[in-house]
C-alpha positions in Angstrom: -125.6 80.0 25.9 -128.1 80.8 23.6 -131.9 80.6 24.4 -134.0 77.6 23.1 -137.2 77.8 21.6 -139.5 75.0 20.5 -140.8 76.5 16.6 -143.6 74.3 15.1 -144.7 74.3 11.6 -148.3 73.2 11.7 -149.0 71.8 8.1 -152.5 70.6 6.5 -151.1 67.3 6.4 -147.9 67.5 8.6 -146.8 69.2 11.5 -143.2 69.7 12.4 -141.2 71.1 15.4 -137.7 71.1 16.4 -136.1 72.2 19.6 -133.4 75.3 18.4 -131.4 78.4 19.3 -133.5 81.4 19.0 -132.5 84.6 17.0 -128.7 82.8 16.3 -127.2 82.5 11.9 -125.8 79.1 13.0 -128.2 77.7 15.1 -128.4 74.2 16.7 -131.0 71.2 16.4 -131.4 69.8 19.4 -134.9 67.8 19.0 -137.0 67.3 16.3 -140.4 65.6 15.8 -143.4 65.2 12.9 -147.1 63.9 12.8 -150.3 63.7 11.0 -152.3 66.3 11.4 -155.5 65.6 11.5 -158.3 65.7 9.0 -160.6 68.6 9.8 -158.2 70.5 12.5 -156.3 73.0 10.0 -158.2 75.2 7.8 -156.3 77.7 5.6 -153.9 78.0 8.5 -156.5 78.5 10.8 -156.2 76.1 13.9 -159.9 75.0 14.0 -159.8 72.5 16.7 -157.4 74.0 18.7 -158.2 72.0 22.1 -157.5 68.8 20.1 -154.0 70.4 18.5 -152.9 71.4 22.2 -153.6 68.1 22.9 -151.5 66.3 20.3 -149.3 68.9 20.9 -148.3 68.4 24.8 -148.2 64.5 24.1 -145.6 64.8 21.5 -143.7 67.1 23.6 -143.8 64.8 26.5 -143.2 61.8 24.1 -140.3 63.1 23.1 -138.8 64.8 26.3 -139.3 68.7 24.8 -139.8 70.9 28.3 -139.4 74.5 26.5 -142.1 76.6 27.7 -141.5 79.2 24.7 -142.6 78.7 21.3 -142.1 80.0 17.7 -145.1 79.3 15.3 -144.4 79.5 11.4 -147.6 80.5 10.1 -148.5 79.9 5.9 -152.0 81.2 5.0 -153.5 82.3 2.3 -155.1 85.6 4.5 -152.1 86.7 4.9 -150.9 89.2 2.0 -147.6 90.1 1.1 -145.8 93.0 -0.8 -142.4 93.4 -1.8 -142.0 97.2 -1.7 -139.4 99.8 -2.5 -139.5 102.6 0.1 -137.2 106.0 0.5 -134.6 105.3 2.8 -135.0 106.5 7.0 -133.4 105.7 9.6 -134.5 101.9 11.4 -136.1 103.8 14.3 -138.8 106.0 11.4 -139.2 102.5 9.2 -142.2 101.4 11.7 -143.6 104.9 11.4 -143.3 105.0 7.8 -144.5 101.9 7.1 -148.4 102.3 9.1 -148.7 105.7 7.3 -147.9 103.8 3.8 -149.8 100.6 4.5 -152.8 101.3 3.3 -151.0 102.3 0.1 -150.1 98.5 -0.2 -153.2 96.9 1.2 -156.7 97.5 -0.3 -158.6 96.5 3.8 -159.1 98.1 6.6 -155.7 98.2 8.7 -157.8 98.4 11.8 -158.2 94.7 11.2 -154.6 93.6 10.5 -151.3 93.1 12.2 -148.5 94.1 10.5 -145.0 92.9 9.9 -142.0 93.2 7.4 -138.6 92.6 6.4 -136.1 94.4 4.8 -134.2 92.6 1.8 -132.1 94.7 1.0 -130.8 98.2 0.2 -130.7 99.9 -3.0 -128.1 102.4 -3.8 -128.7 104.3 -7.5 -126.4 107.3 -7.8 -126.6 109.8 -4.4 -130.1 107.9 -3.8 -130.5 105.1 -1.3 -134.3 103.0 -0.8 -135.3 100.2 1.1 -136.6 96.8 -0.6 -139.1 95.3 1.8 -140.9 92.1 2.1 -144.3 93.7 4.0 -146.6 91.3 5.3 -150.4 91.7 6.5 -151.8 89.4 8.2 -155.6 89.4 10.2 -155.8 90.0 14.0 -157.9 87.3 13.8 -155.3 84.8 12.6 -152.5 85.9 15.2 -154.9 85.6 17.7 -155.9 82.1 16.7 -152.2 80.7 17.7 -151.9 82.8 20.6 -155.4 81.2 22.0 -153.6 77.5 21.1 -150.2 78.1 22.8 -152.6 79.3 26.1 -154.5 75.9 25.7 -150.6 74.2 25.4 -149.9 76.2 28.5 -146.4 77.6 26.9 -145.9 81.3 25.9 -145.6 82.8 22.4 -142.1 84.1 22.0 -142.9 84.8 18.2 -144.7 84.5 14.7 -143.5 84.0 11.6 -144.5 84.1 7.6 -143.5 80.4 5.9 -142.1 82.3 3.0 -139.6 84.5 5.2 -138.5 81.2 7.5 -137.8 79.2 4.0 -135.8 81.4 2.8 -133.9 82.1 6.2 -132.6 79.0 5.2 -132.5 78.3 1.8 -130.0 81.8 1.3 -127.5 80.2 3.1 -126.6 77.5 1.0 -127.0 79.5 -2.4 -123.9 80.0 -4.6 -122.7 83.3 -5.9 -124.8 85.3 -8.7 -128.3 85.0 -9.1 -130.5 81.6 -8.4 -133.9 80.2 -8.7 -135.5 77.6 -5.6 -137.8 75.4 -6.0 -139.5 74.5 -3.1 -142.1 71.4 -4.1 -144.4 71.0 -1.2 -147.6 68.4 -1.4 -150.0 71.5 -1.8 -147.9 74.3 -3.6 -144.7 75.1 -4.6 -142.8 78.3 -3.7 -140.2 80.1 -6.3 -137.9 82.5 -5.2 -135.0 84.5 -7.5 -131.9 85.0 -5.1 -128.8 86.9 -5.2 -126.4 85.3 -3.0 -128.2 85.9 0.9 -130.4 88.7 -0.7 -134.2 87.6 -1.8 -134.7 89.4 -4.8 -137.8 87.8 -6.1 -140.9 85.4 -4.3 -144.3 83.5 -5.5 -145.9 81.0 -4.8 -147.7 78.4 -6.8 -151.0 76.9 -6.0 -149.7 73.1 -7.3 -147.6 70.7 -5.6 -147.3 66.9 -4.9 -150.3 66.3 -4.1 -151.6 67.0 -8.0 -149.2 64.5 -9.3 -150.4 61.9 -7.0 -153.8 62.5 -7.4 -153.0 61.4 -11.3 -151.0 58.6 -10.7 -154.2 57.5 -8.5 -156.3 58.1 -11.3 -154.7 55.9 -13.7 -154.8 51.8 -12.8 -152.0 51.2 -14.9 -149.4 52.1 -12.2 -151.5 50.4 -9.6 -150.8 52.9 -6.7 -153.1 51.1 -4.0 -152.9 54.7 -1.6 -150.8 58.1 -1.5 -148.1 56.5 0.3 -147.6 53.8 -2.7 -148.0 57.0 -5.4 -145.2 59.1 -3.4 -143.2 55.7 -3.1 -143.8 55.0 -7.1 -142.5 58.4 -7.7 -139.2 58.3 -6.0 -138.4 54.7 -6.5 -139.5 54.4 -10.7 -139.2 57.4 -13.5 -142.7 58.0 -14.2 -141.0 61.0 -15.8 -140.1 61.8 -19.1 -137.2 64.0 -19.6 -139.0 66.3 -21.7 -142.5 67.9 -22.4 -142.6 66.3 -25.2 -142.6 63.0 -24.1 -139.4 62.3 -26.4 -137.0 60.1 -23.8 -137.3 56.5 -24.3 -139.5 54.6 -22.2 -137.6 53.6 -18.7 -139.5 50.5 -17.0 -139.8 49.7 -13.3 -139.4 47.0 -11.5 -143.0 46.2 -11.1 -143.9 44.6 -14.5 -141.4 43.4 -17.0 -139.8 45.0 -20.3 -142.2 43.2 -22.5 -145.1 44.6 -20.7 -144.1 47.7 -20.3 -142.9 48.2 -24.0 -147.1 46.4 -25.3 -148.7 48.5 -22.2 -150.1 51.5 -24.3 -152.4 52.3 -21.0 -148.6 53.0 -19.1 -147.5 55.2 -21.7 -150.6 57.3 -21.1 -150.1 57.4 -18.0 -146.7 57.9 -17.6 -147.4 61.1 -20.1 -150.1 62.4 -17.5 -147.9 62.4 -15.3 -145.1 64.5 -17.1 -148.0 66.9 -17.8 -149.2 67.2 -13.5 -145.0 68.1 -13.2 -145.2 70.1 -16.7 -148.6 71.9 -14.6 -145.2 73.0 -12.1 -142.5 73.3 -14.5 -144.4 75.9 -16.4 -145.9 78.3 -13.7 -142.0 77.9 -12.6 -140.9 79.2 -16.1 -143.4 82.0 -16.2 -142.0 83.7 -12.8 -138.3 83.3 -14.4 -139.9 85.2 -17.7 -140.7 87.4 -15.5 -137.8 88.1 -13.8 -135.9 88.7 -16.8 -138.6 91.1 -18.1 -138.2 93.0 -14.7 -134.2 92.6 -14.5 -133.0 92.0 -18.2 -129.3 91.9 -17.3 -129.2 89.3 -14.5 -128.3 86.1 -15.8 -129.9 83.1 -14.1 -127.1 80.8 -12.9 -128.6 77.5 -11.1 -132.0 76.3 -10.3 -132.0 74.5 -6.6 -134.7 72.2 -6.1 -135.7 71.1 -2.3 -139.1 70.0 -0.7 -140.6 66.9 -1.1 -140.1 67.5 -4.9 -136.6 66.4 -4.6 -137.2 62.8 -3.8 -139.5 62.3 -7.4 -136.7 60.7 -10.1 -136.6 62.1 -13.3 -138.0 65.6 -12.0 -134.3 67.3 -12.0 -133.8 66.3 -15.5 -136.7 67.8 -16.7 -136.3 70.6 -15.4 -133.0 70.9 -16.6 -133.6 70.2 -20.0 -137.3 72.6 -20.6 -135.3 75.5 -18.5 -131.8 75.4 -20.3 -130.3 75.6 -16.9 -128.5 73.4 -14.5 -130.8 72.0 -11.6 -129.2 71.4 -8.2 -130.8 68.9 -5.7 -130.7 70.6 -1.9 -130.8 67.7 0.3 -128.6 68.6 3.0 -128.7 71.6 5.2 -125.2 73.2 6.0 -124.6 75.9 8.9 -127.3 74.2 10.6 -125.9 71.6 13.7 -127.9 68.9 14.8 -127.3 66.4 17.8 -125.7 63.7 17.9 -128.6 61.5 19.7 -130.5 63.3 16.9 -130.5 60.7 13.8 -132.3 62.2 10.9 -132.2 61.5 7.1 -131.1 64.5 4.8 -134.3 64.1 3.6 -135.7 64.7 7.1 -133.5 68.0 7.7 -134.8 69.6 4.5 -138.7 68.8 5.0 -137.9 71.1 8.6 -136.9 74.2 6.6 -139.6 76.6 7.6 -139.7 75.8 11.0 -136.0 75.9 11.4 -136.0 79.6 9.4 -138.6 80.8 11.6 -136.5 80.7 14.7 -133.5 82.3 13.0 -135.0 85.4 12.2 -138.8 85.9 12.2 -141.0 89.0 11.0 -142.2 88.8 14.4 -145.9 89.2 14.3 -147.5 89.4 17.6 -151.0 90.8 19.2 -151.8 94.1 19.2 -153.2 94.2 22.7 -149.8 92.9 23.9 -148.0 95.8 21.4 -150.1 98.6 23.6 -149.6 96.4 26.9 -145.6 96.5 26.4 -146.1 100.4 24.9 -147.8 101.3 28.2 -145.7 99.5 30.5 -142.7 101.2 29.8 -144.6 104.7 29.8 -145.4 103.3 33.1 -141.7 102.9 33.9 -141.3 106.1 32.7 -143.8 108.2 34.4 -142.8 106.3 37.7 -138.9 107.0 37.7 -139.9 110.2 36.7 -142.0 110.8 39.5 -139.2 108.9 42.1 -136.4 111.2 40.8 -139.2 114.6 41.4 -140.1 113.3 45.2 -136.0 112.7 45.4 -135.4 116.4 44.2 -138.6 118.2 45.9 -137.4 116.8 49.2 -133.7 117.6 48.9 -133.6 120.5 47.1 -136.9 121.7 48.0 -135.4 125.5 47.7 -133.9 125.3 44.4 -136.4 125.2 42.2 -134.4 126.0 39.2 -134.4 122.5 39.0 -137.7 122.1 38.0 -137.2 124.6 35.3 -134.3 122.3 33.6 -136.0 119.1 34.2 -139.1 120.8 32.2 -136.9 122.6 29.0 -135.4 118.6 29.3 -138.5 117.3 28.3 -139.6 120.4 26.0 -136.6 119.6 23.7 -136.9 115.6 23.4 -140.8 116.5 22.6 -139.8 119.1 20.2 -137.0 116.0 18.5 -139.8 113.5 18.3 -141.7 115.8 16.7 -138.7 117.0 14.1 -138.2 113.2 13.5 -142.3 112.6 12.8 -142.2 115.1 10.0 -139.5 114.1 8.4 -141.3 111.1 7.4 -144.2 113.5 6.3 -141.8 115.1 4.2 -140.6 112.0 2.7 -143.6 110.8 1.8 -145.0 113.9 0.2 -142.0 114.1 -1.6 -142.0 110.5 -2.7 -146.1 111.2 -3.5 -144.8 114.6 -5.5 -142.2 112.8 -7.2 -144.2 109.7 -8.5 -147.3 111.8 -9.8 -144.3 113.9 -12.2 -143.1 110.1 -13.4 -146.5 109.3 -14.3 -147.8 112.4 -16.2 -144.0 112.3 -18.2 -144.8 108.8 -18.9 -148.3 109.1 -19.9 -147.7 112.2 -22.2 -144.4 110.0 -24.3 -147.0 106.9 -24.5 -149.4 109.7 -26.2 -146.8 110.5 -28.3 -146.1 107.2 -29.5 -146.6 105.5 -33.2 -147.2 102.0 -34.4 -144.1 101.0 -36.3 -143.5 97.9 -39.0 -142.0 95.0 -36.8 -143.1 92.6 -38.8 -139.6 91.0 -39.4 -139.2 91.2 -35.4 -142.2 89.4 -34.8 -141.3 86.2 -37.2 -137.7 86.5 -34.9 -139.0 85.9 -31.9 -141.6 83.0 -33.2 -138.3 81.2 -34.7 -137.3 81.8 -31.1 -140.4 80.9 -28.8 -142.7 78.2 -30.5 -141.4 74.3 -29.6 -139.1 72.5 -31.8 -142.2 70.5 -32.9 -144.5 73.0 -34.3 -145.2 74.0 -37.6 -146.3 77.4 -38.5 -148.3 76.6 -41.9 -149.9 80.4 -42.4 -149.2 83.3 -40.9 -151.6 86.8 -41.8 -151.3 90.1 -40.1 -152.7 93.4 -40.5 -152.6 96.5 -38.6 -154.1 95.0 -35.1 -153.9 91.4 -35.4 -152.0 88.3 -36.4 -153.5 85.2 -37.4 -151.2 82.0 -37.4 -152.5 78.2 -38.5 -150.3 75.7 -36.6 -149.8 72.2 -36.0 -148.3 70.4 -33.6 -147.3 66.3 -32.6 -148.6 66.8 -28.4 -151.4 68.8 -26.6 -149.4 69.8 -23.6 -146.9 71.9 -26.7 -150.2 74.4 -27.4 -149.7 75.2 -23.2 -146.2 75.1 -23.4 -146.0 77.8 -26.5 -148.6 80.1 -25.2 -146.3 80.3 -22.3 -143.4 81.2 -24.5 -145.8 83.6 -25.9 -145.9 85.4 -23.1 -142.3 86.5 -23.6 -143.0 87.9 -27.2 -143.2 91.5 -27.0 -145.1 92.1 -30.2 -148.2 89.7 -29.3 -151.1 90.6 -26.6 -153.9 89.1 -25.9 -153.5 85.2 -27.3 -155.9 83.3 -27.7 -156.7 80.1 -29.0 -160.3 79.4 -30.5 -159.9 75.4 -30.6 -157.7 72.7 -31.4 -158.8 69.8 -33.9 -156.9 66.4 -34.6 -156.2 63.9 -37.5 -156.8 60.5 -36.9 -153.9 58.2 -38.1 -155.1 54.7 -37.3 -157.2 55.4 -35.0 -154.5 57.3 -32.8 -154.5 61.4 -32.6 -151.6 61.9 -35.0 -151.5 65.4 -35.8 -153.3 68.5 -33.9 -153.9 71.5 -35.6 -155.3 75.0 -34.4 -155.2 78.8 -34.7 -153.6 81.4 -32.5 -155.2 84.9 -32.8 -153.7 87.8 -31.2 -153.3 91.4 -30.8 -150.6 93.0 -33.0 -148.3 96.2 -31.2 -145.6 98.0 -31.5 -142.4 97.0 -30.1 -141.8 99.4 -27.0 -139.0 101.4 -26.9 -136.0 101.8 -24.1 -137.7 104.5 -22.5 -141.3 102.2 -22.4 -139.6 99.2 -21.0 -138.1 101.9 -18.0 -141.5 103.0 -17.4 -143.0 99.4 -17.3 -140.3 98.4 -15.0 -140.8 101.2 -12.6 -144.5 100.6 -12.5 -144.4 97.0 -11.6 -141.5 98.0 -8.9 -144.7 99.6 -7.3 -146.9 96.6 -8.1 -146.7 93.3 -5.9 -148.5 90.2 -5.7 -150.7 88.3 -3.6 -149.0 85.0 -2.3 -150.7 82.2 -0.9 -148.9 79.9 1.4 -150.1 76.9 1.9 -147.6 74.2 4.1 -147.7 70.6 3.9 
């Protein structure tokens, strides 16, 4: 029978916990329970008030009949830095090594300060070469130290940690079709994007905007008459609030709260009905410029589905538009397969999905843990060690007392496997000097064809990918270039268009540095009719095959910060 754990997901606004199989693909649900967490308790992931959290904590586990006495904590912080990195290939048993000789490569702080953990995502095979694609995770001693102080006050033992992003997507792999796919996972304070390849992670950010930004502008507007949050997240998944474009171009779709009449006279509910496409268009677009970017990085994968989960799934309308800015068909994941749950256990699909990271975090976690308990469990089983060693020299010094030859094998035993863990330690060395070597070549053969390198007339490209890029509702009314910049005079119907095409602007290859000095409008009635500005930017060359390799490579060896923030 498999060993049950009890994993908790403690949220800024919500914390969750279900009873589950540990370290099992398929595991079972056996209990599962959510509160408020309280105002002032969580900071950043940080358990602040952590004799009040134990508190809450032990009364919901007695409330609802939970006696495991070993917990799994799923951990999202913004301290907490993560890398996706492309290592040579060693053996498992070398990775750890490898990995605390590289880490300060990857993180710009003092190591002596952090705890360490990864994940491998895969492995890449080019040619007679093989390398390791890691998700590597830092995270303070400080922080891990926090939770393990709470589960003492709880009076249960920590049996592991985990990184939100890696239990997410623990789950969220599993019910991914074949080819390459982008999830969406809309929590209230961010959102987290990640590209995936059947069960393989290919790509991860995370967004600083969420739910809570949309209600916070439904609030702000009295035409919807939201009384609280609640009413706001109600609003949002009972009425479309949404239009099914950017640019506000679906008809009008009343709710049940005021009648057609009203609703067609109520200019105050079209405005704010079009703030609210803009809070989700605030989303939609940070989600558009990770997918430019994964086509920059991997220009022959073709996106096939966009799977949207979280509490974003319950808003209507969202899907739609979506599907209609991203060209690409949107899937709601509302139901979580290869997962069992009880039969006693009634939950809502919605309920199953909102329990993602704290399901994930018991199937496979990084596995941070305390230093001090690393060294303890280190020293222990040199203890062990050292103490059958000793036993088995009494055993033989007693019977064999005259044949000391025996000595003399024991001792060459131990000279070899010192000698082997030695081979083994500079092997790594030698990998790492020769991935060091290797890199600095790439860079001074890449720098010296860049030198090399002319400007060349592209200006016939350039008006190809504007035909391309700007919104169906612009108009490009002059356009002046010379040998470093272009100049274009546009107009445009909508405001949240000028965000939406510099965006798209992004993706041209022949513009840097955009920039747009100020937008002015042309009253029509007293309405904003028409807006009209000018984009200036910097004018380059279009980069050859060989660039684009180089530029890939380099941002293989770049990585971003995430921040994870949980509900």
């Amino acid at each position: 029978m498999a060993k049950k754990v009890l994993s908790i997901e403690i949220g800024q606004q919500v914390t969750k916990a279900v009873v589950i199989d540990f370290l099992k693909k398929n595991p079972h649900v056996y209990n599962a329970f959510s509160f408020d967490t309280p105002d002032g308790v969580m900071e950043d992931g940080y358990v602040k008030d952590k004799d009040r959290m134990a508190q809450l904590l032990r009364e919901q586990m007695k409330d609802n009949g939970v006696k495991e006495k070993e917990v799994v904590f799923s951990i999202a912080s913004s301290k907490i830095a993560s890398r996706e990195v492309t290592v040579p290939y060693v053996p498992e048993k070398n990775l750890d090594n490898l990995i605390n000789a590289t880490a300060q490569d990857y993180f710009p702080v003092n190591m002596d300060e952090y705890t360490l953990a990864y994940n491998v995502l895969e492995t890449v095979k080019e040619k007679d070469k093989k390398s390791l694609k890691l998700l590597l995770l830092a995270a303070p001693d400080s922080l891990i130290q926090n939770y393990y102080s709470l589960a003492d006050l709880m009076g249960v033992r920590v049996e592991s940690i985990d990184y939100y992003g890696n239990g997410s997507m623990q789950v969220l792999q599993k019910h991914i079709g074949s080819g390459y796919s982008v999830c969406v996972q809309i929590g209230s304070l961010n959102t987290m994007v990640s590209v995936l390849k059947e069960n393989q992670q290919i790509m991860q950010r995370t967004i600083p905007y969420g739910t809570n930004t949309i209600i916070e502008t439904m609030l702000a507007h009295p035409a919807l008459e939201c009384r609280d949050e609640t009413d706001a997240m109600e609003m949002l998944c009972r009425e479309n609030v949404v239009y099914s474009t950017l640019d506000y171009e679906d008809e009008t779709v009343r709710g049940t709260r005021i009648s057609e009449d009203q609703w067609k006279r109520s200019g105050q509910s079209r405005e704010a009905r079009k703030a609210v496409t803009d809070a989700v268009g605030g989303i939609l677009l940070s989600v558009i410029r990770v997918v430019d970017y994964f086509g920059s990085r991997y220009p022959d994968c073709q996106l096939g589905y966009i799977y949207i989960t979280g509490m974003g799934v319950k808003i209507r309308g969202l899907d739609t538009l979506f599907e209609r800015e991203m060209d690409l068909p949107v899937r709601k994941l509302e139901k979580l397969t290869n997962i069992t749950f009880s039969r006693g256990f009634a939950r809502s699909l919605q309920d199953q999905t909102e329990y993602i990271a704290a399901i994930g975090a018991a199937i496979e976690p990084v596995g941070f843990s305390l230093k001090e308990l690393k060294n303890k469990q280190g020293r222990a089983a040199s203890m062990r060690t050292v103490k059958i060693i000793l036993a088995g020299s009494v055993v033989v010094a007693v019977a064999l007392v005259a044949v000391g030859w025996f000595r003399l094998v024991g001792a060459n035993k131990e000279n070899e496997n010192l000698k082997m863990e030695k081979q083994s330690l500079q092997s790594i060395n030698q990998v790492y000097t020769e991935n060091e070597q290797a890199t600095k070549k790439f860079e001074d053969a890449a720098a010296l064809h860049v030198a090399t390198s002319t400007k060349n007339q592209n200006l016939v490209a350039l008006i190809e990918q504007l035909q391309k890029k700007l919104p169906k509702q612009m108009q490009v009314s002059t356009l002046q270039s010379t040998e470093d910049k272009v100049t274009l005079t546009i107009t445009t119907k909508t405001k949240i268009s000028v965000a939406k095409m510099l965006v798209e602007f992004e993706g041209i290859d022949l513009l840097t540095n955009v920039n747009v000095a100020s937008i002015t409008g042309e009253d029509n009635d007293g309405k904003v009719g028409k807006y009209t500005f000018s984009v200036t930017a910097d004018y380059t060359q279009l980069p050859t095959k060989e660039e684009k390799d180089v530029s890939l490579d380099e941002a293989d060896t770049t990585t971003t910060d995430t921040t994870q923030t949980a509900q």
